[in-house]
KETI-312300 format. One record per atom (N, C-alpha, C, CB): x, y, z. Coordinates in steps of 0.02 Angstrom, whole numbers, padded with zeros to 5 digits, always signed. Glycine has a CB too. Layout:
REM residues N
XYZ ...
END
This chain:
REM residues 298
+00991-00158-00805 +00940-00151-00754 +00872-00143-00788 +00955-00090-00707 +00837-00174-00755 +00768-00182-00799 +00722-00132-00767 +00730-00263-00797 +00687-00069-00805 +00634-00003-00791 +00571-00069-00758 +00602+00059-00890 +00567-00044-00687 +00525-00045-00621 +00448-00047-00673 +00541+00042-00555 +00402-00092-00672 +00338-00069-00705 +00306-00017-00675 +00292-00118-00711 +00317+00013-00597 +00272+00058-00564 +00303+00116-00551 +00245+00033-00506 +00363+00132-00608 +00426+00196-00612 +00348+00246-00633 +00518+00187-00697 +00321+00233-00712 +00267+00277-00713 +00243+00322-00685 +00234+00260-00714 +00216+00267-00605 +00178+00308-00557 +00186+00367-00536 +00177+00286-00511 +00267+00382-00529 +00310+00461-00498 +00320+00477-00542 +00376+00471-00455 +00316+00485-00583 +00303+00523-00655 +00381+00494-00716 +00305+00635-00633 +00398+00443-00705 +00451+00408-00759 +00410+00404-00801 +00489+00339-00747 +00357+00389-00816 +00331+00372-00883 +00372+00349-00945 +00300+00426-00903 +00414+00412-00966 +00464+00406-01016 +00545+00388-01001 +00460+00468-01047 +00558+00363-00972 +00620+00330-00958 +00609+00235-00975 +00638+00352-00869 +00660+00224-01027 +00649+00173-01044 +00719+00133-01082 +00590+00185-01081 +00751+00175-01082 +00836+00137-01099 +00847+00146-01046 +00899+00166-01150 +00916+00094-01034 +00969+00091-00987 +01020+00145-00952 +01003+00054-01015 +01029+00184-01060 +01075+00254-01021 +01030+00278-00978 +01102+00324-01072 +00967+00289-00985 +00934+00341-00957 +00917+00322-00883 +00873+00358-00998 +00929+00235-00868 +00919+00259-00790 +00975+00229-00765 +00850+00236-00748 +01034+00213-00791 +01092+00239-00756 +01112+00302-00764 +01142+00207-00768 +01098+00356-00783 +01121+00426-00758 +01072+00442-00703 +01119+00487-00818 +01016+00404-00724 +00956+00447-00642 +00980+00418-00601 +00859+00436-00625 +01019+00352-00595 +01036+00306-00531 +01097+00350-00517 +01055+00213-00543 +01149+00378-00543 +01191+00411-00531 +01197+00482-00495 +01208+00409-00577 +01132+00504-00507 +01099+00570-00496 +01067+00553-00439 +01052+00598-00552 +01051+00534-00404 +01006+00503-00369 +01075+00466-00294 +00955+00438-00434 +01126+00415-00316 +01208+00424-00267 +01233+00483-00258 +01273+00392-00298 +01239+00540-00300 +01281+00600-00287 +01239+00663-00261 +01319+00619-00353 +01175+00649-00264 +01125+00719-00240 +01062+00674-00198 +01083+00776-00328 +01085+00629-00145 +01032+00606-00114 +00989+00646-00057 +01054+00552-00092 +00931+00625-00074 +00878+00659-00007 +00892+00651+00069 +00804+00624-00010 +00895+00572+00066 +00919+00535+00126 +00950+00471+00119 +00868+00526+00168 +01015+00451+00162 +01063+00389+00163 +01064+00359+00230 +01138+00407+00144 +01024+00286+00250 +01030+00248+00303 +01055+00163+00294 +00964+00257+00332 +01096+00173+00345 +01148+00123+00351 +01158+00066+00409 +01202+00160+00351 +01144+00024+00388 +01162-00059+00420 +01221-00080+00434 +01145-00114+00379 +01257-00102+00464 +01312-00134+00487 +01296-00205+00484 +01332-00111+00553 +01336-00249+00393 +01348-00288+00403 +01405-00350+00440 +01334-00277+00372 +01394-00402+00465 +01435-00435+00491 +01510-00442+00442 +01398-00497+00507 +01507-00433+00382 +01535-00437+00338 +01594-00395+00331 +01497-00435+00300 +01572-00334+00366 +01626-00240+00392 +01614-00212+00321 +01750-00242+00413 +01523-00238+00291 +01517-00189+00242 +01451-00163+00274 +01515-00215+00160 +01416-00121+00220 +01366-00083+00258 +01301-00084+00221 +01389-00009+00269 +01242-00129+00238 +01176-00105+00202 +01141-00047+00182 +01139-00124+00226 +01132-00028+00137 +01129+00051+00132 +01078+00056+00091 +01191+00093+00105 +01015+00125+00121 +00952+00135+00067 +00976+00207+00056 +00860+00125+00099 +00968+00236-00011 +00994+00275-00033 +00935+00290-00067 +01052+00263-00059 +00891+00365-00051 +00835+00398-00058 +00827+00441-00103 +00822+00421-00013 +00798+00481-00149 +00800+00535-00200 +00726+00551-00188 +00824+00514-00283 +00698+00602-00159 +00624+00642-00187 +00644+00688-00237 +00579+00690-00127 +00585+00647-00291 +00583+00701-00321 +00491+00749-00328 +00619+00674-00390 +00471+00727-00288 +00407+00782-00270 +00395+00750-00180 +00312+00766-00341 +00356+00812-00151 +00356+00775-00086 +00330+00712-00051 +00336+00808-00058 +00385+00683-00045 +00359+00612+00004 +00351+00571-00067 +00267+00621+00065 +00389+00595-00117 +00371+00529-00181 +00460+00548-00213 +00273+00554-00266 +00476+00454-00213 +00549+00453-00237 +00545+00400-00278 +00608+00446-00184 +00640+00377-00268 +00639+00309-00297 +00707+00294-00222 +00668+00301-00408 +00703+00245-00213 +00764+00220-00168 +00804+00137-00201 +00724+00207-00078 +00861+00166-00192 +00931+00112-00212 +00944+00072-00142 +01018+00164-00237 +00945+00009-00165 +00970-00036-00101 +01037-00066-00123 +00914-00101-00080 +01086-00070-00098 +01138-00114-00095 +01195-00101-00053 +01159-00122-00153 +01254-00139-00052 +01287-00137+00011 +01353-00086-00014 +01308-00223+00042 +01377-00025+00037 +01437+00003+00022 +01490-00034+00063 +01435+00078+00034 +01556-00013+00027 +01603-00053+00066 +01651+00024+00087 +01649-00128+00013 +01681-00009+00140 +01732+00035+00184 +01757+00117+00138 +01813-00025+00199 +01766+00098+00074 +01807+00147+00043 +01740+00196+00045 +01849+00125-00038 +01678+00191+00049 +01600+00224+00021 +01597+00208-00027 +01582+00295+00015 +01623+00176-00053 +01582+00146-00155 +01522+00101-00134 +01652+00071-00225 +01482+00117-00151 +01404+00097-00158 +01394+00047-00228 +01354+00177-00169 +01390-00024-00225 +01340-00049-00259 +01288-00084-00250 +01355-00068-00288 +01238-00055-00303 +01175-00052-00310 +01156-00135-00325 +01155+00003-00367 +01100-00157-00289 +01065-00233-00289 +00995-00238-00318 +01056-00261-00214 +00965-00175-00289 +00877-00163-00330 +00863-00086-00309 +00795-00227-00289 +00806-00073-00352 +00780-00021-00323 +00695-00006-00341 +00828+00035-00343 +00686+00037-00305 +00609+00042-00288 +00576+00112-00310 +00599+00034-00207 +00526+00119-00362 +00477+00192-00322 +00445+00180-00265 +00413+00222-00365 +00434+00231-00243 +00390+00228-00189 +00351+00294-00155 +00428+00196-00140 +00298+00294-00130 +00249+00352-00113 +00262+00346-00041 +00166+00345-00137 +00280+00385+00001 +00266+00381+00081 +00194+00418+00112 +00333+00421+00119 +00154+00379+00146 +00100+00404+00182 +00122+00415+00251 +00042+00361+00178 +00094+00478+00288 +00098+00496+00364 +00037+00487+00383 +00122+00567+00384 -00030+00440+00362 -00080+00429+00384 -00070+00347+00433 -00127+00436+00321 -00090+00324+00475 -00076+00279+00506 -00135+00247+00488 -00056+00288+00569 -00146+00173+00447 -00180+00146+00409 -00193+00106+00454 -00160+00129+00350 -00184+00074+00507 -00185+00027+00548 -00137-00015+00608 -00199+00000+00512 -00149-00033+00654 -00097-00055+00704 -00111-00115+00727 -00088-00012+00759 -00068-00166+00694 -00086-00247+00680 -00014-00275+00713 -00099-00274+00581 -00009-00342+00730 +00062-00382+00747 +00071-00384+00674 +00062-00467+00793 +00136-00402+00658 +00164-00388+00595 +00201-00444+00571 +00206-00330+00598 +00208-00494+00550 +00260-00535+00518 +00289-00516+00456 +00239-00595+00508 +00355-00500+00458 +00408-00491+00411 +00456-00536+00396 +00438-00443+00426 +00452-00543+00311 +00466-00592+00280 +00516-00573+00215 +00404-00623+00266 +00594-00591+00224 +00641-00592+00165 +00617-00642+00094 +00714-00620+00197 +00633-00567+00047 +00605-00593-00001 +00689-00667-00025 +00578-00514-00066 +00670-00691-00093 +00713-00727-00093 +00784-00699-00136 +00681-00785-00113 +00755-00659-00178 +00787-00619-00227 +00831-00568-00216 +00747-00595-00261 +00803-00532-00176 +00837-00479-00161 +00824-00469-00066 +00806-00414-00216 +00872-00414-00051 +00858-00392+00020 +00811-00351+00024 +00909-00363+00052 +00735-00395+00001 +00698-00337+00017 +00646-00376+00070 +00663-00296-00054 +00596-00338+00107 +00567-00357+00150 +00487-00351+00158 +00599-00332+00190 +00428-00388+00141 +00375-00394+00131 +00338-00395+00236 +00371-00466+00070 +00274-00364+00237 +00252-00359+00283 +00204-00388+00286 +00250-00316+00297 +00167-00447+00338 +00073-00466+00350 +00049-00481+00397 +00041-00518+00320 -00007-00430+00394 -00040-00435+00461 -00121-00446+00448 -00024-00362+00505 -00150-00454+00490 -00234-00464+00475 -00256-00411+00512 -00275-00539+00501 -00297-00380+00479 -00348-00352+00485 -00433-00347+00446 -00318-00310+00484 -00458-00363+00503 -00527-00370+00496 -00571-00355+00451 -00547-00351+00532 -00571-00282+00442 -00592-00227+00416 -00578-00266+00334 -00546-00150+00446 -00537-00275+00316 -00540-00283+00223 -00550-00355+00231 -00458-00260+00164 -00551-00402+00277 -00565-00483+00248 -00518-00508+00211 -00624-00492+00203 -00462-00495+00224 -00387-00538+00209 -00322-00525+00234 -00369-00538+00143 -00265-00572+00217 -00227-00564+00261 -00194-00481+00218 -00177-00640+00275 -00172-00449+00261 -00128-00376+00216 -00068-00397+00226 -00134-00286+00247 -00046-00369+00148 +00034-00393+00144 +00052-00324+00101 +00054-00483+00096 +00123-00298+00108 +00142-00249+00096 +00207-00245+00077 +00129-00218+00137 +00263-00208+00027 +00307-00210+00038 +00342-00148+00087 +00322-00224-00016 +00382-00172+00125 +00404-00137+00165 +00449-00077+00143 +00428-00175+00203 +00438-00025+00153 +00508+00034+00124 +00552+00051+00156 +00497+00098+00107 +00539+00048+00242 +00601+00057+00260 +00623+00001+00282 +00610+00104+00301 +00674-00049+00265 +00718-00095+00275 +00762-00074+00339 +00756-00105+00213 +00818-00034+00310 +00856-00014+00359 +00821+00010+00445 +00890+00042+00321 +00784+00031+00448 +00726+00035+00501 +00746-00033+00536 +00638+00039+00468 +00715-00063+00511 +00680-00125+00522 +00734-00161+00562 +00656-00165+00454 +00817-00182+00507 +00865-00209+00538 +00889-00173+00610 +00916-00213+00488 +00888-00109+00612 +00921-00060+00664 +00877-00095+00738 +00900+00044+00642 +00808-00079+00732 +00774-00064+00791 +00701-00126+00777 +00754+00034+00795 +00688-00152+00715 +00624-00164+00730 +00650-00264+00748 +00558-00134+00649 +00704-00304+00710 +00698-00342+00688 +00688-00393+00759 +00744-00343+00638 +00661-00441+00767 +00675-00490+00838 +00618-00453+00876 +00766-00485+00884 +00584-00370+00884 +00533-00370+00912 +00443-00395+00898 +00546-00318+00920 +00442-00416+00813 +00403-00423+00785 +00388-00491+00840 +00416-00419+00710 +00424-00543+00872 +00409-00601+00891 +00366-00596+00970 +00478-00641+00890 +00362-00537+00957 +00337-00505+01065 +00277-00473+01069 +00393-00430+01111 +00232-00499+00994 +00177-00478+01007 +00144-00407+00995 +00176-00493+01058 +00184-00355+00995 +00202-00298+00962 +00152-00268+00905 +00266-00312+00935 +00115-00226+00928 +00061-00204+00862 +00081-00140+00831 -00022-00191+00888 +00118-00153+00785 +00159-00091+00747 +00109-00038+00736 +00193-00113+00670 +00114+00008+00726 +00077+00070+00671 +00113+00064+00605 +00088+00161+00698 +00047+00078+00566 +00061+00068+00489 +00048+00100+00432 +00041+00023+00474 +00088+00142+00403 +00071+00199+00361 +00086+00161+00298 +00113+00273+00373 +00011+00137+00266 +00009+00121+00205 -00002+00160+00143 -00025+00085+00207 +00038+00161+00079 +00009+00187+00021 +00039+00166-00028 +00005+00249+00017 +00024+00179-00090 +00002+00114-00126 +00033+00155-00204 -00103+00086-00118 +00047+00126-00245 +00054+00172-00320 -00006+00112-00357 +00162+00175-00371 +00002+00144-00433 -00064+00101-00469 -00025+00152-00535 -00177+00116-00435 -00049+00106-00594 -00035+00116-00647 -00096+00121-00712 +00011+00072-00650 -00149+00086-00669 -00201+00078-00690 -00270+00110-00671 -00200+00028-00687 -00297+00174-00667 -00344+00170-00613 -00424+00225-00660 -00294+00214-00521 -00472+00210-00614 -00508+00264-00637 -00578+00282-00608 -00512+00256-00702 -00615+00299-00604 -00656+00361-00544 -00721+00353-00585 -00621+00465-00538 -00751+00312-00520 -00839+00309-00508 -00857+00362-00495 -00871+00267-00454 -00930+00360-00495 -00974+00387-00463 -00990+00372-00387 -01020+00379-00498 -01013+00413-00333 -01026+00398-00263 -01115+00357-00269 -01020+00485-00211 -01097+00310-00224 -01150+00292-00208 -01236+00334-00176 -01120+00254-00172 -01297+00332-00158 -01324+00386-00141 -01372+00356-00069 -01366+00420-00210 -01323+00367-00026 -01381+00350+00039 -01394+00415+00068 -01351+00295+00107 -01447+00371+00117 -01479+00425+00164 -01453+00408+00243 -01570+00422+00157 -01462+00437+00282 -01438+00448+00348 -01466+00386+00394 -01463+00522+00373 -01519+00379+00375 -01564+00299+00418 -01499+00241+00402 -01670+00261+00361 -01504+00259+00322 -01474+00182+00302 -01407+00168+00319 -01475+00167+00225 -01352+00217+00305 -01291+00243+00322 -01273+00214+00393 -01293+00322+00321 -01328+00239+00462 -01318+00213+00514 -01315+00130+00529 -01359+00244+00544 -01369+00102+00503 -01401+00047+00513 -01341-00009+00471 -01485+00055+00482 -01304+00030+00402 -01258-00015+00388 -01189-00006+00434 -01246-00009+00315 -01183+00021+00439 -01122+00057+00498 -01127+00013+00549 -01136+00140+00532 -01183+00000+00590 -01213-00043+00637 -01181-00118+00616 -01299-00038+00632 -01221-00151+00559 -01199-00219+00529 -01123-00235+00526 -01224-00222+00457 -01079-00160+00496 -01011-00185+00501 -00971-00196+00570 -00974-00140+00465 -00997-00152+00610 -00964-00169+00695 -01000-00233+00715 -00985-00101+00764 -01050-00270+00692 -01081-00335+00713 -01026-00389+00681 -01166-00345+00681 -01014-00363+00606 -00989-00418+00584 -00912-00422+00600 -01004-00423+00514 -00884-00365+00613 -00808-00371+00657 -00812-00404+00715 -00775-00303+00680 -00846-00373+00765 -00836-00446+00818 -00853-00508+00793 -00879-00447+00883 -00911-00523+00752 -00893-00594+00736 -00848-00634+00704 -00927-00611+00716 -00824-00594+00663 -00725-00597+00638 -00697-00621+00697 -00676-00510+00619 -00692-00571+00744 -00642-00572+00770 -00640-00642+00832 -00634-00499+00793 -00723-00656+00845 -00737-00707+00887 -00708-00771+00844 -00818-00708+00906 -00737-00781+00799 -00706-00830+00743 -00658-00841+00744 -00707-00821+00688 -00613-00813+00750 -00527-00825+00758 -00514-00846+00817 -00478-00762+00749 -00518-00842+00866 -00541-00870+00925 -00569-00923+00943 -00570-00843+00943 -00594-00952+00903 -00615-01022+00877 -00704-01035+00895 -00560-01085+00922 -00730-00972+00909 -00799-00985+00923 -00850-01012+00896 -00819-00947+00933 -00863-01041+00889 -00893-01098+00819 -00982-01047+00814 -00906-01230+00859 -01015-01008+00863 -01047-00967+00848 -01050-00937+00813 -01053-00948+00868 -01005-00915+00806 -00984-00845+00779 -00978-00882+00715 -00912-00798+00813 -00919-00935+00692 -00926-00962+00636 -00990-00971+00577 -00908-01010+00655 -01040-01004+00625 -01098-01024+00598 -01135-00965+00587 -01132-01072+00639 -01128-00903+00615 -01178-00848+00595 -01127-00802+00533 -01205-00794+00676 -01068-00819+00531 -01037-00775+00469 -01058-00811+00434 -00964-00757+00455 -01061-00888+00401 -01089-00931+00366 -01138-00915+00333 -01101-00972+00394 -01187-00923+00379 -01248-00883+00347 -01261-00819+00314 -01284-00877+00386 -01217-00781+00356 -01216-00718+00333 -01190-00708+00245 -01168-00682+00387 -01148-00751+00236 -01125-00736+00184 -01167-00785+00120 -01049-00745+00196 -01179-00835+00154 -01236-00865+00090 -01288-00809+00071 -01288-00938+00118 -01300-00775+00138 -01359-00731+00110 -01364-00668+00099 -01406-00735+00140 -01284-00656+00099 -01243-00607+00036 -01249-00614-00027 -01174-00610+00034 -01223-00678-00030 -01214-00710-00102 -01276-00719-00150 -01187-00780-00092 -01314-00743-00106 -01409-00746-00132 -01413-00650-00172 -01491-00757-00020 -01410-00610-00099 -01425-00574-00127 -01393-00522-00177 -01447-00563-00094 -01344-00533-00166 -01294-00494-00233 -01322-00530-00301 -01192-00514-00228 -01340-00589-00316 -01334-00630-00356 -01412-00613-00386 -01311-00701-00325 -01454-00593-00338 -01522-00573-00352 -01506-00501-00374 -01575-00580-00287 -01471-00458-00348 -01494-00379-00393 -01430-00365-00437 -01509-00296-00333 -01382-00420-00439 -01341-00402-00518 -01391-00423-00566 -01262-00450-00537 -01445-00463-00577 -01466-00472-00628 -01518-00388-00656 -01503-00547-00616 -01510-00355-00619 -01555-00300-00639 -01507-00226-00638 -01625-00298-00581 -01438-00236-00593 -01383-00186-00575 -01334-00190-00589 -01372-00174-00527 -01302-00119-00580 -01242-00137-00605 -01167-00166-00530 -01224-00057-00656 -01139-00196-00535 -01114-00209-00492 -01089-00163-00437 -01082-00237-00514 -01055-00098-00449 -01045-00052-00412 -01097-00007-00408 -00993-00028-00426 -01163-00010-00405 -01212-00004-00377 -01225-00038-00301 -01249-00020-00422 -01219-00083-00293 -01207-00143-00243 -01142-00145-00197 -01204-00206-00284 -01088-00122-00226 -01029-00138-00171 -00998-00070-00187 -00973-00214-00183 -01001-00059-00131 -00962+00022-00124 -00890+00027-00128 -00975+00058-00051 -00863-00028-00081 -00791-00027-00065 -00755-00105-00071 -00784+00003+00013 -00714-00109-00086 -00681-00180-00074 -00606-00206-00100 -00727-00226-00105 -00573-00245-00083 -00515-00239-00058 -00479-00312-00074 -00521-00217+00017 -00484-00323-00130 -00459-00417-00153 -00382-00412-00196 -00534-00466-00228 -00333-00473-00181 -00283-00500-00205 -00284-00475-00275 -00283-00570-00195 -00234-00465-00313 -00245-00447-00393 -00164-00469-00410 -00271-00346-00416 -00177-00525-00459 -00118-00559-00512 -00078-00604-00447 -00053-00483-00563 -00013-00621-00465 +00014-00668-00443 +00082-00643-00399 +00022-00712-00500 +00100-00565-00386 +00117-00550-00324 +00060-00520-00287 +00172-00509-00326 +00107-00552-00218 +00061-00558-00152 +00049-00483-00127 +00101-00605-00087 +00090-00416-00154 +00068-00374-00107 +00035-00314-00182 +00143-00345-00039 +00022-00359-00216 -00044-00315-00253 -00119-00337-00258 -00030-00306-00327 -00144-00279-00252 -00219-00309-00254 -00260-00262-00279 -00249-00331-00186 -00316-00256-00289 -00373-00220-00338 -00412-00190-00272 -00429-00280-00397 -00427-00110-00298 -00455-00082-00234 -00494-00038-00251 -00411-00056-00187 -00568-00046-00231 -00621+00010-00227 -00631+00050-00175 -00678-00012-00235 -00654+00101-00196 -00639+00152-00112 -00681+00219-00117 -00539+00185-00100 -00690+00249-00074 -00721+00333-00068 -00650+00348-00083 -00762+00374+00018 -00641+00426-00109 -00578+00486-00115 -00629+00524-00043 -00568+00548-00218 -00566+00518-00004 -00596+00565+00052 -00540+00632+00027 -00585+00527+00152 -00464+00635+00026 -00433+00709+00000 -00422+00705-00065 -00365+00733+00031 -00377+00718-00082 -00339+00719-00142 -00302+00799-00197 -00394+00677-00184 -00251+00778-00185 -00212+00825-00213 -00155+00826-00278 -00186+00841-00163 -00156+00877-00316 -00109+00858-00378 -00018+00876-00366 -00142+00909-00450 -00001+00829-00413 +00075+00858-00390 +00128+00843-00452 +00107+00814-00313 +00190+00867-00438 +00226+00880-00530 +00292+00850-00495 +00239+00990-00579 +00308+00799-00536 +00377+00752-00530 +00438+00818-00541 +00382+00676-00606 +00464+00827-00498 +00520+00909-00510 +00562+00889-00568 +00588+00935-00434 +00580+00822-00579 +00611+00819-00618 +00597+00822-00709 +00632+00774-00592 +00552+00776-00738 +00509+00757-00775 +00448+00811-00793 +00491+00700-00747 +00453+00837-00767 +00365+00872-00754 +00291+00839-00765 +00355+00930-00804 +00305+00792-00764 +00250+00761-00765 +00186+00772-00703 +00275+00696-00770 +00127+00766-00705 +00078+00779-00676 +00066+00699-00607 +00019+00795-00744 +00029+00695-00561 +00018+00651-00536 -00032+00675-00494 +00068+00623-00515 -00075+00606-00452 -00115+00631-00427 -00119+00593-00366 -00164+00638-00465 -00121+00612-00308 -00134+00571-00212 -00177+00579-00200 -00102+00590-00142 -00227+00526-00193 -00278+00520-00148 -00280+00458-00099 -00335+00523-00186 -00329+00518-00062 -00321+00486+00015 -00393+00446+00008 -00317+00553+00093 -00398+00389+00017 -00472+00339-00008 -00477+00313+00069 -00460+00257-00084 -00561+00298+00069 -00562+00252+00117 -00595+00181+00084 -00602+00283+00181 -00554+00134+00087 -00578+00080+00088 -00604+00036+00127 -00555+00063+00071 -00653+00007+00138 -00679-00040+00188 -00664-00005+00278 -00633-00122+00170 -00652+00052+00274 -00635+00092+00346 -00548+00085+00364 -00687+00049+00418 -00532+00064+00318 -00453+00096+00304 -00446+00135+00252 -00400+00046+00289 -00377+00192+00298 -00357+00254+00254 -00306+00212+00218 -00325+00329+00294 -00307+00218+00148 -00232+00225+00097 -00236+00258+00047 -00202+00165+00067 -00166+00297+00045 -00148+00340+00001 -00116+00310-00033 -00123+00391+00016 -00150+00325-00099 -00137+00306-00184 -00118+00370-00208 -00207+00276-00234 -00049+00339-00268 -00016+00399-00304 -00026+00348-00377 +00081+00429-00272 -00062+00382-00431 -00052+00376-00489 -00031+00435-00529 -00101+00349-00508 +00011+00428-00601 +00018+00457-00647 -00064+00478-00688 +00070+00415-00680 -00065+00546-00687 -00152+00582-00733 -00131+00541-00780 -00170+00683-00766 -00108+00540-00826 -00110+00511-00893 -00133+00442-00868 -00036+00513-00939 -00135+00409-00838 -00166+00353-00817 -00232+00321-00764 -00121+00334-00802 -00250+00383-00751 -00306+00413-00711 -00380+00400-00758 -00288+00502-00697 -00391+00368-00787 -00472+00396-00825 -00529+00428-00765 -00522+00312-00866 -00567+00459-00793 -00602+00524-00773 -00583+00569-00729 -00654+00514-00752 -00608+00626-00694 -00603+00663-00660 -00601+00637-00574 -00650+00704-00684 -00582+00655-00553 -00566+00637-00469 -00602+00688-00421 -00479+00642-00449 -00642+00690-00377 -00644+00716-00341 -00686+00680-00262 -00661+00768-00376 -00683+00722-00213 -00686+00705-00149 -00764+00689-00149 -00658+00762-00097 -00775+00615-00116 -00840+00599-00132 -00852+00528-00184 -00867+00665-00165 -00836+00546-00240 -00838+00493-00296 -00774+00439-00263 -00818+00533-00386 -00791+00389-00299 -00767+00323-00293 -00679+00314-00333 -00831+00272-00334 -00617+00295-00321 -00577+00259-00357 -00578+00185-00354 -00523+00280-00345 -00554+00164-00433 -00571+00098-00433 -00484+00085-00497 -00677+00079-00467 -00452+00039-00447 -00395+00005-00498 -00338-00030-00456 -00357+00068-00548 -00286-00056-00491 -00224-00104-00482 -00186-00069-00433 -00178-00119-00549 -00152-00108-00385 -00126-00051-00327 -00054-00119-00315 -00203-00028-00234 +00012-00092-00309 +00069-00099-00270 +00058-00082-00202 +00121-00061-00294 +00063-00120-00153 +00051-00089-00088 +00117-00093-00070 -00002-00120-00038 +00125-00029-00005 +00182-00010+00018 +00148-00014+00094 +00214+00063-00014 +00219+00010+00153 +00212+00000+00203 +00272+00034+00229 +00199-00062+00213 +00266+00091+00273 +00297+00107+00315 +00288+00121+00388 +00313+00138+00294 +00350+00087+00423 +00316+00079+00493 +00379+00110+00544 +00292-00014+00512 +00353+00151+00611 +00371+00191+00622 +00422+00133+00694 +00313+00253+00625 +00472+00119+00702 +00495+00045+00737 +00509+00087+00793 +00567-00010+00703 +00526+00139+00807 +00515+00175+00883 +00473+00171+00926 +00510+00229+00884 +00403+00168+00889 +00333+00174+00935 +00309+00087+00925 +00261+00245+00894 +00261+00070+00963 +00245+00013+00966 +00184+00008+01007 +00297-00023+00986 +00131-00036+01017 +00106-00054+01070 +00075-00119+01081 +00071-00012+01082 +00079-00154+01142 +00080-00211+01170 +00017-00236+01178 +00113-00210+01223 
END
C-alpha cells in the first residue's frame, strides 16, 4: 500500500514503511471510531471504516466486508471534517475510475470556477443521497481541505469607505455571473469588459507592487488532479491541535476565501510563519466535501 501524500497533514508525517501502516490499518479495523455499511447486490457489504485520531481529523478504510465480517481494504483516505456549511449548490457526483470513491461539482459564483471536491462520506451518499442529485436538489456543503504546503501573509489595509464600495462591486459582479449563465449576452459583454479592465489594471500596478498587495483572496485549479487547487484567503478562527496518536502538532483554520468559509488542516512543521486571525493563508489544498443527504433544498 502506497503512504497517502496528504497522511502528513493529521500528523503521519513519519510513517513511511509498509509495516508501519499495516499495523495502523489494523488498529484502526479493531478500535474504530465509526463503521457504515452498504448493501451490495453481490450479499457483500460496502463499508467505510473511520479512526479519529484528534477531533473531527482521521483516516478512513474503504472496502467491501463479506458475510463472515472479514473486511477487505480497497483504498483509504485522511481526512479533516468541517461543520461549517461552505455553500448550497446542485451537486453532480461522479465515480472515480480506480477506486469506489466519489468526487463532487458544483458552481458557485463566488470563487469563478467549477468546485470539485472529494467526497468523504460515500456510504451517505449510496444509502439516501444517490438518484436525488438528478431533482435539482441544492445540497449543503461542509467543505475542508488539508495542504501540505502552506504559509501566512500579511492582511491587507483598508478603510471602511473602500471596504463598502468593494463589497458593493462584488454583489454587482455576481448577478452578472449569474445573468450570464442564463445566456444574457448583457451581462456577457459587461463582464468582458470588466475583466479587460482588470487585466489593464493589475498589469499596471504589478509593475510597481507586489502581487498580494493587489489580490486579497483567490481560489484557482493547482496540478493535474481536479479537486486540488491553490488558495488565498483571510484566517477568520483558527485553532491548534495534537494527532493523539503521533503527537504531532497541527493547525485548523477557518479562512474566508472569496466569501466562502473553508477549513484547512495543515501539519506546523509545514506551516511557514505565524498564523493568526486577520493575516492572510496562502498554499496547496486537497479539497474535501461533506454533505449532510438528509437535509436538502429545492
Amino acid at each position: 500500500m502506497i503512504m497517502h501524500s496528504y497522511m502528513r497533514a493529521i500528523g503521519f508525517s513519519e510513517y513511511r514503511d509498509r509495516s508501519e501502516l499495516d499495523e495502523l490499518f489494523s488498529m484502526i479495523i479493531d478500535q474504530p471510531t465509526e463503521k457504515k455499511i452498504y448493501h451490495l447486490d453481490n450479499g457483500k457489504f460496502f463499508t467505510e471504516i473511520k479512526k479519529e485520531f484528534a477531533k473531527d481529523i482521521g483516516i478512513t478504510l474503504r472496502g467491501e466486508m463479506d458475510e463472515d465480517g472479514k473486511f477487505y481494504m480497497e483504498h483509504y483516505y485522511p481526512y479533516a471534517k468541517s461543520y461549517y456549511i461552505s455553500t448550497k449548490e446542485e451537486t453532480n457526483f461522479m465515480k472515480r475510475v480506480d477506486t469506489e470513491a466519489y468526487t463532487g461539482m458544483c458552481d458557485d459564483v463566488r470563487l469563478g470556477v467549477s468546485l470539485i471536491f472529494y467526497l468523504q462520506n460515500v456510504v451517505d451518499y449510496l444509502n439516501e443521497g444517490k438518484g436525488k442529485e438528478k431533482k435539482g436538489i441544492a445540497w449543503p456543503i461542509n467543505l475542508s481541505a488539508l495542504s501540505v504546503s502552506g504559509k501566512i501573509l500579511l492582511p491587507l489595509e483598508y478603510n471602511e469607505k473602500l471596504t463598502k464600495s468593494n463589497t458593493a462591486d462584488i454583489q454587482y459582479r455576481r448577478q452578472l455571473i449569474a445573468e450570464a449563465k442564463k445566456g444574457n449576452q448583457e451581462a456577457i459583454d459587461s463582464l468582458t469588459i470588466d475583466d479587460i479592465d482588470m487585466y489593464a489594471m493589475i498589469s499596471r500596478r504589478a509593475k510597481y507592487e507586489d502581487i498580494y498587495t493587489i489580490v486579497e483572496t483567490s481560489f484557482t485549479p493547482y496540478g493535474s488532479e481536479s479537486d486540488n487547487y491553490t488558495v488565498l484567503g483571510t484566517i477568520m478562527d483558527m485553532d491548534y491541535m495534537v494527532n493523539e496518536m503521533t503527537g504531532e502538532k497541527l493547525v485548523r483554520l477557518l479562512i474566508n476565501c472569496n466569501d466562502a468559509i473553508l477549513q484547512i488542516l495543515i501539519n506546523q512543521k509545514d506551516l511557514y510563519g505565524e498564523p493568526a486571525i486577520g493575516r492572510r493563508f496562502k498554499g496547496n489544498i486537497w479539497l474535501q466535501g461533506y454533505i449532510d443527504f438528509s437535509t436538502s433544498t429545492i
